[in-house]
N, C-alpha and C positions, 0 to 999 in steps of 0.2 A: 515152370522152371526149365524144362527140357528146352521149348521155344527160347528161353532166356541164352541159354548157353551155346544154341545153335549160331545166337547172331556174335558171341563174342569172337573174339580173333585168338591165333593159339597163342600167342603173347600172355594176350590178357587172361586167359584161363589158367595158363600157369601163375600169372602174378595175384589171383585171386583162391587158387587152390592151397599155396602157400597159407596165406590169410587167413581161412578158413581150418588149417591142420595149425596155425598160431594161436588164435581166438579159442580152439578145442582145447588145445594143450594148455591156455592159460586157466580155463575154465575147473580141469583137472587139478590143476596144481593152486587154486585158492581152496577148493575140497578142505577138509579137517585132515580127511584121512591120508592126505602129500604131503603133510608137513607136522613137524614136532615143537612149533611155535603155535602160542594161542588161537594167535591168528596171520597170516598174510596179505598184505596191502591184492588190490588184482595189479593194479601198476610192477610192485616186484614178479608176478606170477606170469604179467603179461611180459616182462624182462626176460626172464629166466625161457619162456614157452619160447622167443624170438631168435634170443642167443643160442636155445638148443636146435630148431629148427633150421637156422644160418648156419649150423656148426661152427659157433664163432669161439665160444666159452669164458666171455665178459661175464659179472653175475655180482651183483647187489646183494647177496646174502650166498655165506659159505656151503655150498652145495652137501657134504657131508654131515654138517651138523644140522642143515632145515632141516633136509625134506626127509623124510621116510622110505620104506623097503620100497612103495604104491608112489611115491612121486620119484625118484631115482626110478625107477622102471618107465613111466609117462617122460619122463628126458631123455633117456635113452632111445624107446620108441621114436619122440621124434629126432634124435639124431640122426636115428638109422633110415629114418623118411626124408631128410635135409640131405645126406650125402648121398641118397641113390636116388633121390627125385620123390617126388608122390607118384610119376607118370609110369613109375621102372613098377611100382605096388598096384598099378590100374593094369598093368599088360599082364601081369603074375597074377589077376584074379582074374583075367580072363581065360587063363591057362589054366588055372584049378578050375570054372566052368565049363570049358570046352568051345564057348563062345571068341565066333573070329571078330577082329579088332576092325572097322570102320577106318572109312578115310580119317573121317573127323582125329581119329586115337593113334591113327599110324603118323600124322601132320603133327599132334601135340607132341608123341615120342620122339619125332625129329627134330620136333624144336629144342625139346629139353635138354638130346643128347649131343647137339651139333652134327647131326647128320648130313651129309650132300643127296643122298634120295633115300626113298619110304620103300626101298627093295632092301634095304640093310638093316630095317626099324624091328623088326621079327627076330632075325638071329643075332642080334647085338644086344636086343635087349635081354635076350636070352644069357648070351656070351655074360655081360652087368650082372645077373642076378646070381649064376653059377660062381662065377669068378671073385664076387664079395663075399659070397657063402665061405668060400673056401679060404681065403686069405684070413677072413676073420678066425674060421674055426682053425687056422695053424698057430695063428697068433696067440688066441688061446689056448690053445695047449703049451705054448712055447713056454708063453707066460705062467700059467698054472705052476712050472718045474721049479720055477722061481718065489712065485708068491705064496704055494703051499708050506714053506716052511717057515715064512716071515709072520702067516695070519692064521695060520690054522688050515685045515682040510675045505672046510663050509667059507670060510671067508675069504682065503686065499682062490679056490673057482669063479667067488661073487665076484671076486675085486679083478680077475682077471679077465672075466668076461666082458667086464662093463668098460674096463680099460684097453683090450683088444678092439672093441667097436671106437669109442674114444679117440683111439690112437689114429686108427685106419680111414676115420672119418675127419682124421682133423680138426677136433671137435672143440680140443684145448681144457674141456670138462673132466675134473679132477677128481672119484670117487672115494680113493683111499682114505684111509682112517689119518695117513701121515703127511704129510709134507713131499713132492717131489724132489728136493733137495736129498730125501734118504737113500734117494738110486747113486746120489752123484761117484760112492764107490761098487759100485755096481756094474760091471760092465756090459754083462750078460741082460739083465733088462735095460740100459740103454741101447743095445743091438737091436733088439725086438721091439724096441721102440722107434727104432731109427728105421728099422723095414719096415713097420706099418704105414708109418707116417710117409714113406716115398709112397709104397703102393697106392697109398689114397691118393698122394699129390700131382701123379704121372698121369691119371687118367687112365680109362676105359679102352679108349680107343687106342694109344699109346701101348699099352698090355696086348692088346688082340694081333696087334702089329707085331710085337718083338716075338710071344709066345708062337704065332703061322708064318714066319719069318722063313723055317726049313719050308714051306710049301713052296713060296714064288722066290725067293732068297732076295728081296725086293721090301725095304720101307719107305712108307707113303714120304710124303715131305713134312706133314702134318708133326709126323713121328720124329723125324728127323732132325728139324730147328727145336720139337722140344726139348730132346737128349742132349743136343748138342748145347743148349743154352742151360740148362738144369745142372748140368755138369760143370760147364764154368763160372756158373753163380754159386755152387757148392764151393769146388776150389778154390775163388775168389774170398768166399766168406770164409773160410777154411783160414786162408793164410790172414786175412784182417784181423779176426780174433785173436790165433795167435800171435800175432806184433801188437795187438791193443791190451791184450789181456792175460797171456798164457806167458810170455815174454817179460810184459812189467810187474806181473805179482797179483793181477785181480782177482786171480782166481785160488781158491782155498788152499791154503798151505799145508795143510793135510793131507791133500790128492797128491798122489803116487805122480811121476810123468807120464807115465801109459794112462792113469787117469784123468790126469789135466788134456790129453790128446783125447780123450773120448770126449769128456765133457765141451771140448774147443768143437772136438765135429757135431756133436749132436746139437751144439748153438747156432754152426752154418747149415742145418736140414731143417731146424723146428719151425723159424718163423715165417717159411711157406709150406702152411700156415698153418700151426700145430697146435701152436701157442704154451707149449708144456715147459713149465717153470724150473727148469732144474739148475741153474746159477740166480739166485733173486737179481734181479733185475737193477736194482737200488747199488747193488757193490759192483756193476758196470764200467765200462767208462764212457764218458759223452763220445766217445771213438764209436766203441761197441755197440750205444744207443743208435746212435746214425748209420751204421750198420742193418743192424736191425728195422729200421724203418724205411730202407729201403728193400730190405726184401720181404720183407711184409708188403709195399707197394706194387712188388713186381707180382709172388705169388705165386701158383702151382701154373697146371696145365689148363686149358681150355676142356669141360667134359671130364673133369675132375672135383674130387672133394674141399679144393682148394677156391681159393676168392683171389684178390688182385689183377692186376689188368691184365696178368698172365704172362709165364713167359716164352712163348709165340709173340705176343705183340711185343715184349721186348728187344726178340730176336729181329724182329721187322724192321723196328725201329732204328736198331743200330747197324743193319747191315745198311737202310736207307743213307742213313748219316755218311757212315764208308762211301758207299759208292757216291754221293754227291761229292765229297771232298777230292775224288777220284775226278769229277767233271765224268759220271756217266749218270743215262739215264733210267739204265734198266738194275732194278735190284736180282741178283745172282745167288742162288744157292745151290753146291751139289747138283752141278748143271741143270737145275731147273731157276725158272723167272716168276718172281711173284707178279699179279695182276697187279693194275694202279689204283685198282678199288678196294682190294688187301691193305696197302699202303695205306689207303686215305684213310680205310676204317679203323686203322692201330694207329696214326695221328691222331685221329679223332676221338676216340676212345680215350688216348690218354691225355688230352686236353681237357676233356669233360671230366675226367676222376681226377685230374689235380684243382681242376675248378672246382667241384664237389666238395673234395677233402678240405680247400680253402673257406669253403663259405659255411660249412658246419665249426667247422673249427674256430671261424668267428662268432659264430653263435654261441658257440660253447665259453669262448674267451668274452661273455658280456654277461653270461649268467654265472659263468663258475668261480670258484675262490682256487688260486693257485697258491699254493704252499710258497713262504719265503726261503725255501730249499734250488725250490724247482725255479723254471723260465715258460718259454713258450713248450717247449716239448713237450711238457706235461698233457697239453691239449693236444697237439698236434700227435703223438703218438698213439694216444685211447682211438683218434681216428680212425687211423691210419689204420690200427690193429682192427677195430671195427670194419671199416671199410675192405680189408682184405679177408675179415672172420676168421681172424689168429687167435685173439684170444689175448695175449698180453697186454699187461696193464702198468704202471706206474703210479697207480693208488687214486687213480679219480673217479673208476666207478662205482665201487661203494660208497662214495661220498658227494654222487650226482642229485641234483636235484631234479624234482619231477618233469621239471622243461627238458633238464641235459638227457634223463632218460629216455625221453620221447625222443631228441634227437638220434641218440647212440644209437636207439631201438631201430630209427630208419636208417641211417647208415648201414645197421646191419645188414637191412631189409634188402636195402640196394645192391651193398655189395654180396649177397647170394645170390639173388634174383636175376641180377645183372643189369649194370645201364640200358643197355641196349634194348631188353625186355620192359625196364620202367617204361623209357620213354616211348616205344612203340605201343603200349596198352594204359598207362596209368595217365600220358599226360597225352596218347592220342594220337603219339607223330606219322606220320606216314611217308614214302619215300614221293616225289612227284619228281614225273618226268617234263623239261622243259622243249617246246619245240625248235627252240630259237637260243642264240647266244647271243653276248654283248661283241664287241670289240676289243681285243685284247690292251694294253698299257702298262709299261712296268713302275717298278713303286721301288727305294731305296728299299734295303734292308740291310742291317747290322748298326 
């Protein structure tokens, strides 16, 4: 076995580590003792193990009313494995043994966490496992002041703990006894939900930069296009909502306007990539849906709890776009110059996840039954949400059939894992360098 892993590549070790903490978790949750149904298909168990592990929170059977105290605990678990890596739980038992980490351990940490060298892989991941500790246990206590007087003392800490990891992970995984919709006049737990839910989605590294910010009074660039794109994707979704929804009456007529203004922001934060239900989805408007699916495509940060193609690569992309239309060739940020190979790789990137999201989604549109309500979005959005590991639904995956579920299941797969990681270990690709070029020739375009 040792020999075996020695030859794999760290790509592959991560894409197969995964695998092996899914196949664990699903094996758990078919037990008697996970669930309060007779019995469990492994298909839904292996569902449920995939979407907790991706932090997506898709889910074929009502998470509250299956599983038990012993399977809601085995979810959670791998939640909290899915948003900090299994690699951040291999450096942390090396720290409770005493034992120093190998090249082999310091390479797979780098890979996991998007690192640029194995001299930052030691105090980073340290920095990761502090810094989640901590966020989470504020969360919960935040939460606690809130949900001990809604559930009681015992269920109001349960339901808080499990909803502070949830939240901060991005997870989309619903524990409460209630409905999300019960917060919508709530404003104090949508705040703390709306903090978790950034912290997770900003990333690690993004955190480590703002919080030693007074040291060098200097952030990376890394940092920099995130803040700066996160903020205008908020704002942007901000004011959509409100002209689609807060403006023409979508949204409950009962909510106060301070409350209709909460609910409007918490709908531009959640679906990168939170996926928490707190306007059903169904009394939307096709505005609001197409909203939504695009920022579910775009997503959190890189090195984050978040899925989507990230928005670093969105920021890439669009400053590329500017500056072409400008007739230059170098893309500019914050007096710094992205490489060409940045560039190519956020082209590329999001060429292969709209190709992706296209050809499961056909797959999906030949096996599935679409409601005479719905259109294409019905499919196109479960993707979407899959592929980014948001977690929102439009009512197709409880009602997937065994093929759709295998698809969702890899979708999820992919979009945790990440393309990049698929195809360098699962499908083999490797980078080759060419000695020689062709002859250049131009080609119409537009």
């Amino acid at each position: 076995m040792h020999k075996i892993i020695n030859k794999l590549t760290p790509p592959q070790i991560l894409t197969f580590g995964f695998l092996v903490i899914i196949l664990l978790g699903a094996f758990l949750l078919t037990l008697p003792i996970s669930h309060t149904h007779a019995s469990v298909s492994f298909l839904d168990g292996l569902f449920t193990a995939v979407s907790a592990t991706t932090i997506t929170g898709l889910t074929t059977l009502n998470t509250g009313a299956t599983w038990t105290l012993f399977g809601q605990l085995v979810i959670i678990v791998m939640i909290e494995i899915g948003a900090l890596g299994f690699m951040t739980f291999a450096v942390l038992l090396f720290a409770i043994t005493g034992r120093r980490m190998d090249l082999k351990s310091r390479i797979l940490a780098q890979e996991a966490l998007h690192l640029n060298n194995l001299a930052d892989v030691k105090s980073v991941m340290r920095y990761v496992i502090s810094l989640s500790v901590i966020i989470q246990a504020v969360g919960f206590v935040l939460l606690s002041f809130d949900f001990i007087p809604k559930f009681g003392f015992t269920g109001g800490l349960y339901y808080a703990f499990m909803q502070a990891i949830s939240a901060f992970a991005n997870a989309g995984f619903t524990f409460l006894p209630v409905s999300l919709t019960f917060f919508q006049t709530d404003p104090y737990a949508l705040f703390i939900f709306m903090l978790l839910i950034s912290a997770g989605s900003f990333g690690f590294l993004v955190w480590r930069d703002v919080l030693l910010y007074h040291r060098g009074q200097r952030l990376s660039l890394h940092t920099r296009v995130a803040l700066v794109v996160s903020g205008w994707l908020t704002g942007l979704a901000f004011l959509g909502f409100f002209l689609s929804e807060t403006l023409t009456g979508h949204l409950p007529a009962k909510l106060s306007i301070f409350d209709k203004l909460m609910n409007t922001l918490f709908l531009a934060i959640v679906p990168r990539t939170a996926g928490f239900e707190i306007i059903p989805l169904h009394t939307l408007s096709m505005g609001a849906i197409m909203i939504i699916m695009f920022l579910m495509f775009v997503g959190g940060t890189p090195g984050s709890t978040s899925g989507g193609i990230k928005t670093t690569t969105m920021g890439i992309l669009w400053m590329q776009s500017i500056a072409a239309l400008r007739g230059q060739s170098d893309v500019n940020f914050k007096d710094r110059r992205f490489s060409q190979s940045i560039v190519t790789k956020a082209l590329m990137l999001a060429f292969i996840s709209m190709a992706f999201v296209f050809l499961t989604s056909l797959l999906l549109a030949l096996t599935e039954t679409i409601p005479h309500n719905m259109g294409i979005e019905y499919i196109f959005f479960e993707v979407i949400s899959a592929f980014s590991t948001t977690g929102f639904s439009l009512g197709l995956t409880p009602n997937l059939t065994d093929f759709g579920k295998v698809v969702i299941m890899l979708v999820m797969f992919v979009g945790r894992v990440g393309l990049y990681t698929v195809m360098f270990s699962v499908l083999n690709i490797h980078h080759k360098t060419k000695k020689y070029s062709y002859p250049t020739e131009e080609v119409i375009i537009g």
